[in-house]
N, CA, C and O of each residue as an XYZ file, in Angstrom:
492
protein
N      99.489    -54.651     17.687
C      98.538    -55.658     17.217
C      97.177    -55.431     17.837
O      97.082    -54.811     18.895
N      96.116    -55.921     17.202
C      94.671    -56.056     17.714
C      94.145    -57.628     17.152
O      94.259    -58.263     16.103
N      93.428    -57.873     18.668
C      92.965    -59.135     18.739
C      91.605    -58.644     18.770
O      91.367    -57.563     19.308
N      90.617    -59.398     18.198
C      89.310    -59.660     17.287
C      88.350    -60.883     17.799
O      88.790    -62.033     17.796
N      87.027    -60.590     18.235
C      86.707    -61.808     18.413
C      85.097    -60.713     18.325
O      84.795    -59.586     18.720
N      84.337    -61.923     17.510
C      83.389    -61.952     16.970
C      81.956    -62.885     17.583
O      81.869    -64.081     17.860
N      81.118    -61.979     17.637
C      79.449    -62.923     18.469
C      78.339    -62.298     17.731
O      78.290    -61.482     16.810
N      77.187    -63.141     18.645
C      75.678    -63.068     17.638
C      75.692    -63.660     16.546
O      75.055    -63.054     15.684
N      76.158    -64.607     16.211
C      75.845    -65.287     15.112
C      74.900    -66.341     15.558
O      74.858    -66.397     16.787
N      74.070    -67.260     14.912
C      73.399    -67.830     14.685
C      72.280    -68.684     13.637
O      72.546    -68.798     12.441
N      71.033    -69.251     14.216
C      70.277    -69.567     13.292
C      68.862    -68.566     13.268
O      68.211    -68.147     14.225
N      68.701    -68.404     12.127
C      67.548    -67.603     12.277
C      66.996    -67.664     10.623
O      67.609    -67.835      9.569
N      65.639    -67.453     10.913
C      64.856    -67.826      9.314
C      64.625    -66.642      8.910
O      64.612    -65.589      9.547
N      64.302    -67.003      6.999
C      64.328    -66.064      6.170
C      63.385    -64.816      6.364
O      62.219    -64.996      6.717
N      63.699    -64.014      6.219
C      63.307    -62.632      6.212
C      63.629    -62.080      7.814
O      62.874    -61.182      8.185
N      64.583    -62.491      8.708
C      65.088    -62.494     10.175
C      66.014    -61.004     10.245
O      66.109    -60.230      9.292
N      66.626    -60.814     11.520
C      67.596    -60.068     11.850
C      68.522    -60.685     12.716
O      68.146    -61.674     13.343
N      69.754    -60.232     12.861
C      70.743    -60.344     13.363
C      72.021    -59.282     13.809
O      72.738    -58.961     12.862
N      72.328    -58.791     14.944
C      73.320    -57.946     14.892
C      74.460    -58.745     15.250
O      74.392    -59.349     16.321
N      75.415    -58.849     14.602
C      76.770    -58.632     15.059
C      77.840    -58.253     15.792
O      78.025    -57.093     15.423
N      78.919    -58.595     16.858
C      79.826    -57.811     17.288
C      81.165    -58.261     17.001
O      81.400    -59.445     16.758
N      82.157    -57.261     17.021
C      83.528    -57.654     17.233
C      83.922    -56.904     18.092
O      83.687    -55.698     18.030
N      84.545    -57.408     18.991
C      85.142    -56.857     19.951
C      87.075    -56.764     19.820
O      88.031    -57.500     19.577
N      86.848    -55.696     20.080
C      89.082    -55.438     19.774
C      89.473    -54.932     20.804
O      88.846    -54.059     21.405
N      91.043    -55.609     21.315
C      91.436    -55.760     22.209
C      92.678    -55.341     21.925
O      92.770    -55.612     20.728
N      93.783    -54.812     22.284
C      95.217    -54.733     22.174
C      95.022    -53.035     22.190
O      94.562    -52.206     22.975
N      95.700    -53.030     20.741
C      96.403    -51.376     20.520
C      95.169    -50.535     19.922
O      94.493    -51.176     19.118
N      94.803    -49.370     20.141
C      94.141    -48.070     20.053
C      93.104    -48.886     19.322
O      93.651    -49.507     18.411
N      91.632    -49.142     19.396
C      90.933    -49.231     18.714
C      90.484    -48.187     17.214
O      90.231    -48.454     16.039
N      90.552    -47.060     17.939
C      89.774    -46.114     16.847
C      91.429    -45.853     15.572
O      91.462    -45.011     14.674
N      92.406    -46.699     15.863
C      93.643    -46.329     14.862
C      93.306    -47.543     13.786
O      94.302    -47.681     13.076
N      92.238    -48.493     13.401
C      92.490    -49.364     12.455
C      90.630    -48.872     12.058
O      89.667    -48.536     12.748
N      90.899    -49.093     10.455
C      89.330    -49.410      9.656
C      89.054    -50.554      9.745
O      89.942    -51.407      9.731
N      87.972    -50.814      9.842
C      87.253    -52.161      9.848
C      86.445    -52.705      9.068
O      85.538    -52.100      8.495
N      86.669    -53.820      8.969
C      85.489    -54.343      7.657
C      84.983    -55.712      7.844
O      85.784    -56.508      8.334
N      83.775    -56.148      7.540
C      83.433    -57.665      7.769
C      83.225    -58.117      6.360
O      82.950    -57.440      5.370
N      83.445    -59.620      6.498
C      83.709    -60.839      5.423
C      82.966    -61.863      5.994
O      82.824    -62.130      7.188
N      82.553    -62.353      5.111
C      81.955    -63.983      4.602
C      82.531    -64.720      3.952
O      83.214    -64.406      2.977
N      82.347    -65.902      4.405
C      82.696    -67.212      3.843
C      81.682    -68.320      3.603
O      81.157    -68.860      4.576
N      81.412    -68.649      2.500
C      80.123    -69.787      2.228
C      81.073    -71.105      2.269
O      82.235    -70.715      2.159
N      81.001    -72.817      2.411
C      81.126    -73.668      2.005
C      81.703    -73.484      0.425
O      80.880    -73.225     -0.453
N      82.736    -73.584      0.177
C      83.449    -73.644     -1.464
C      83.320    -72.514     -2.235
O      83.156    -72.487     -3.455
N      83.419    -71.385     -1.322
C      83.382    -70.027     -1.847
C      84.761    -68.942     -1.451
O      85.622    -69.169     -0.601
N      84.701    -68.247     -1.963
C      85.994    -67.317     -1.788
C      85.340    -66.313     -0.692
O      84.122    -66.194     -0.563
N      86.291    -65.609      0.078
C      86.004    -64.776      1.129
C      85.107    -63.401     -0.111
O      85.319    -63.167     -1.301
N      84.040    -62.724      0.959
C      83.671    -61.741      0.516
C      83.709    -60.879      1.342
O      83.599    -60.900      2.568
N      83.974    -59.604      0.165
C      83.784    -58.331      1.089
C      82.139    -57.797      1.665
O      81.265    -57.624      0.815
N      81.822    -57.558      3.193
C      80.283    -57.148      2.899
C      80.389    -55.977      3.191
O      79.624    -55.323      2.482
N      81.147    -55.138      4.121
C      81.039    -54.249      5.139
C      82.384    -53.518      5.197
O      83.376    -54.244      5.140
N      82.544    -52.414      5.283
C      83.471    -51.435      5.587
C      83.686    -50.114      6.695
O      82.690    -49.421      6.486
N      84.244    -49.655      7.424
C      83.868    -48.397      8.673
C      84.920    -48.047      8.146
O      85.607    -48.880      7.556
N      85.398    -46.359      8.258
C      86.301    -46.155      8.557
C      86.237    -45.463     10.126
O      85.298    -45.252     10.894
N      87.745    -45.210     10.212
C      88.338    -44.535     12.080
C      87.403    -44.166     12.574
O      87.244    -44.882     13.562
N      86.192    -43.056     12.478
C      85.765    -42.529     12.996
C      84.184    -42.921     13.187
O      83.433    -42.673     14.130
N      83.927    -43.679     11.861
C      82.697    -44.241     11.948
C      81.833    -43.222     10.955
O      80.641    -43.422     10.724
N      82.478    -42.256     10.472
C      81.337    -41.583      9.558
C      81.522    -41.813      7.976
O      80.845    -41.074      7.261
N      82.336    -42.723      7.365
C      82.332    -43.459      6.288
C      82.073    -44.871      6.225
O      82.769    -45.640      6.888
N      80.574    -45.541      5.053
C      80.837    -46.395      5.284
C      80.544    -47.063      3.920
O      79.803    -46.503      3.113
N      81.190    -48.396      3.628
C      81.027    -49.192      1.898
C      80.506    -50.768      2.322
O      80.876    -51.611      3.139
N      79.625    -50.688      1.473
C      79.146    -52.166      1.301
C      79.333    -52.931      0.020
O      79.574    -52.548     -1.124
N      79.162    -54.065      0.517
C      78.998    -54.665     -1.303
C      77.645    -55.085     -1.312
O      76.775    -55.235     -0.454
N      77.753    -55.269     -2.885
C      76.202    -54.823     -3.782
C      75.519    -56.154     -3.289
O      74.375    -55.837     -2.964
N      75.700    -57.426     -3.099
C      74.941    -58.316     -2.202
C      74.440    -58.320     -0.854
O      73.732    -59.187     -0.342
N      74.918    -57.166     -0.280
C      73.952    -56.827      1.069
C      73.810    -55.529      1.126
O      73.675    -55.075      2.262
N      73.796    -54.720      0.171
C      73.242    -52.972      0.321
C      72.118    -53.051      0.621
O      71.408    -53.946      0.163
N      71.686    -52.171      1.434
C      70.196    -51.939      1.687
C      69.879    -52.817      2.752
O      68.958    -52.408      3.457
N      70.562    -54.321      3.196
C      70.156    -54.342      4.041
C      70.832    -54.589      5.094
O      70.124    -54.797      6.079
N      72.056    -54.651      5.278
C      73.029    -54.284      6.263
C      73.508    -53.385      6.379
O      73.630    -52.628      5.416
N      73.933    -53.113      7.458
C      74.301    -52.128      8.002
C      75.681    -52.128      9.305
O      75.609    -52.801     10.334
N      76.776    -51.289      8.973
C      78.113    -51.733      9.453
C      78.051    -49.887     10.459
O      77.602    -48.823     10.034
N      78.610    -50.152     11.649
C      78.651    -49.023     12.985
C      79.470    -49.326     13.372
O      79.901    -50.431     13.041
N      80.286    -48.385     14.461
C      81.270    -48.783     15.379
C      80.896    -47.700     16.994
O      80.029    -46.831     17.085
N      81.811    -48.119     18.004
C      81.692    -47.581     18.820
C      82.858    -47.245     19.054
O      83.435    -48.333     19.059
N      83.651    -46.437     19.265
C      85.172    -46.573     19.814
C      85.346    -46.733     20.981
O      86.329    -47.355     21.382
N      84.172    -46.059     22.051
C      84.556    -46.395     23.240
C      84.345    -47.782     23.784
O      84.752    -48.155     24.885
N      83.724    -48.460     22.986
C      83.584    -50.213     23.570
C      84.247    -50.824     23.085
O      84.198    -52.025     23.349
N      85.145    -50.373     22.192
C      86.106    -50.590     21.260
C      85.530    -52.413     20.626
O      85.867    -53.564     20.903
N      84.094    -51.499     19.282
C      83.360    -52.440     19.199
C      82.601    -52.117     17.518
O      81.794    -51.222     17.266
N      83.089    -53.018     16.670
C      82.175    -53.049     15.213
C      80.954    -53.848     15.360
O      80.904    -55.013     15.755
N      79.990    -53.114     15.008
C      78.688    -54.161     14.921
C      78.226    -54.411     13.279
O      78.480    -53.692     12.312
N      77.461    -55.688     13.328
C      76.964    -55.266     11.479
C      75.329    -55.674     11.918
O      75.084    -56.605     12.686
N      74.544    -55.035     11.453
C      73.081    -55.129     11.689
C      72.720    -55.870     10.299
O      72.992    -55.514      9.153
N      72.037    -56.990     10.746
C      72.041    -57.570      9.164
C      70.717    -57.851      9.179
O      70.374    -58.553     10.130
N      69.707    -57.464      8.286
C      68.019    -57.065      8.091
C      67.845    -58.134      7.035
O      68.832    -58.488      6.391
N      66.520    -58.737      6.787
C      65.773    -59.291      5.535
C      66.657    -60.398      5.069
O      66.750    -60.669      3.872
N      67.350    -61.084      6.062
C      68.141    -62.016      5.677
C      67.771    -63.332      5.084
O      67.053    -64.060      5.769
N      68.142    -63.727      3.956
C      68.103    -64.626      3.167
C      68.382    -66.313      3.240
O      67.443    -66.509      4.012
N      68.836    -67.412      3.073
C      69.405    -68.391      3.102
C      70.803    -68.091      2.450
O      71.857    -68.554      2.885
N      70.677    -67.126      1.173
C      72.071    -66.845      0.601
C      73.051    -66.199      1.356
O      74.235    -66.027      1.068
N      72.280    -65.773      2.605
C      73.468    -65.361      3.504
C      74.259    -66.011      4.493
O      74.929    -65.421      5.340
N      74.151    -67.357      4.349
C      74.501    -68.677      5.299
C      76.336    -68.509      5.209
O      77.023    -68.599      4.191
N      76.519    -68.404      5.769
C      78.317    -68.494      6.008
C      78.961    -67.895      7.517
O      78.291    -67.216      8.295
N      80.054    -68.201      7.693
C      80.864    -67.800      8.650
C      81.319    -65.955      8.256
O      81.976    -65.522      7.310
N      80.859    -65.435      9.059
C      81.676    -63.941      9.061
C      82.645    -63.357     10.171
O      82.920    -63.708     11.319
N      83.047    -62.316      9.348
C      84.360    -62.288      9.941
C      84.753    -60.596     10.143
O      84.654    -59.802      9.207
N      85.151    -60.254     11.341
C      85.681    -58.853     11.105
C      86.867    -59.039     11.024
O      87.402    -60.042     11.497
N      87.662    -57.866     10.252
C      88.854    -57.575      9.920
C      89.602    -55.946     10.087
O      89.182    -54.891      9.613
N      90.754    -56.163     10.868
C      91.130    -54.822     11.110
C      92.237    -54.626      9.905
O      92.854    -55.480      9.268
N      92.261    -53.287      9.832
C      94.134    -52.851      8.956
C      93.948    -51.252      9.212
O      92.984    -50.495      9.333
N      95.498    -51.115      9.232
C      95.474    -49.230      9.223
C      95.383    -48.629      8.227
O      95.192    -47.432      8.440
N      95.452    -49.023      6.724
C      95.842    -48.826      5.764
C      94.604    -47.754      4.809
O      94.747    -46.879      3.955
N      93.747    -48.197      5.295
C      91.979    -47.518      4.768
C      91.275    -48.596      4.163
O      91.505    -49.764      4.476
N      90.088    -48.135      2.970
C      89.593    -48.915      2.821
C      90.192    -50.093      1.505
O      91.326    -50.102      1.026
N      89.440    -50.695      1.273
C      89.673    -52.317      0.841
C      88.852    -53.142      1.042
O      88.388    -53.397      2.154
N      88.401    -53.951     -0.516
C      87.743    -54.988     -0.322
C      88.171    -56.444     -0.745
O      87.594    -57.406     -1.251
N      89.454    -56.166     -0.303
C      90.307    -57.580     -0.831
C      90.693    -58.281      0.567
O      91.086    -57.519      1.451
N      90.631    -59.459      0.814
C      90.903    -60.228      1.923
C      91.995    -60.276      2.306
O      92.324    -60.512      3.469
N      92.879    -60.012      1.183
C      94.351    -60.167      1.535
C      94.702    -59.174      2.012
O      95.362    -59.437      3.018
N      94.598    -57.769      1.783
C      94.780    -56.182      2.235
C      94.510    -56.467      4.212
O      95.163    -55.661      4.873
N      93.899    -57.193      4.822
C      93.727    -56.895      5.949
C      95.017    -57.458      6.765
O      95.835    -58.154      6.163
N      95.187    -57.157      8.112
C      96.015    -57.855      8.764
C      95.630    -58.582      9.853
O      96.297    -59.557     10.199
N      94.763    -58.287     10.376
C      94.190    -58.884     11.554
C      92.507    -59.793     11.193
O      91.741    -59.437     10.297
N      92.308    -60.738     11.947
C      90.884    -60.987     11.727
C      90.334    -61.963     13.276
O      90.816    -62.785     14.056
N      89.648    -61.573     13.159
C      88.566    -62.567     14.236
C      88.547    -64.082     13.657
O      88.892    -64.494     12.549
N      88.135    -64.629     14.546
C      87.945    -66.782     14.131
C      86.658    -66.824     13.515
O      86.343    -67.753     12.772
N      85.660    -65.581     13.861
C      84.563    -66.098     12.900
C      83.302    -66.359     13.910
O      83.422    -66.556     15.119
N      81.868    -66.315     13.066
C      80.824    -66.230     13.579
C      79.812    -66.840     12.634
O      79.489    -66.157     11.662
N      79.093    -68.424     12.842
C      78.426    -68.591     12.049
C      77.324    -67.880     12.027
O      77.011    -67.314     13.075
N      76.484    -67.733     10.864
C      75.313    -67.416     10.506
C      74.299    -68.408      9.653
O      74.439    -68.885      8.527
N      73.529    -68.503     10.342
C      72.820    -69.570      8.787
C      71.595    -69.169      9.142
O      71.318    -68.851     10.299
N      70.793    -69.153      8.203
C      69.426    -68.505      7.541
C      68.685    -69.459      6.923
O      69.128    -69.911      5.867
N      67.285    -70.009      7.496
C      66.562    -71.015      7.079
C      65.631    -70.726      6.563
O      64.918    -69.865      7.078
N      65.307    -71.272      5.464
C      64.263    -70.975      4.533
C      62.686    -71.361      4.859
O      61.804    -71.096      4.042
């Protein structure tokens, strides 16, 4: 198993930055892909962010291309998401998610996840 816990979230106004961390704890870091998710108020989880093992593949979805950006470290055994030009539409709780399986942008495909990191973006 890998335990997940997620920081840097906050408030910050439109057109702002923010980096992200998750930190993983338990079994081999560099053996699971990683990916971060959002959650708005009465919305379904989204996919934003994808790494794979090594850190030299990476997938976004088409609501934050261009301006996020998903890294890892293995030796801090640590996903970051750099999130640029941020919006109000980006207001939600995010989330990293581990699985061994590869990539995936379905919520259910993961096995592990962090409690979450608000973000909210003021106009």
């Amino acid at each position: 198993q890998v335990q997940l816990v997620e920081s840097g979230g906050g408030l910050v106004q439109a057109g702002g930055s923010l980096r992200l961390s998750c930190a993983a704890s338990g079994r081999t870091f560099s053996l699971y892909y990683m990916s971060w998710f959002r959650q708005a108020p009465g919305k379904e989880r989204e996919f934003i962010a994808f790494v794979n093992r090594s850190g030299g593949s990476t997938y976004y979805g088409d609501s934050v291309k261009g301006r996020f950006t998903i890294s890892r470290d293995n030796a801090k055994n640590t996903v970051y998401l750099q999130m640029n030009s941020l919006s109000p539409d980006d207001t939600a709780v995010y989330y990293c998610a581990a699985d061994v399986d590869g990539f995936s942008y379905r919520a259910g495909d993961y096995d592990y996840w962090g409690q979450g990191t608000q973000v909210t973006v003021s106009s």
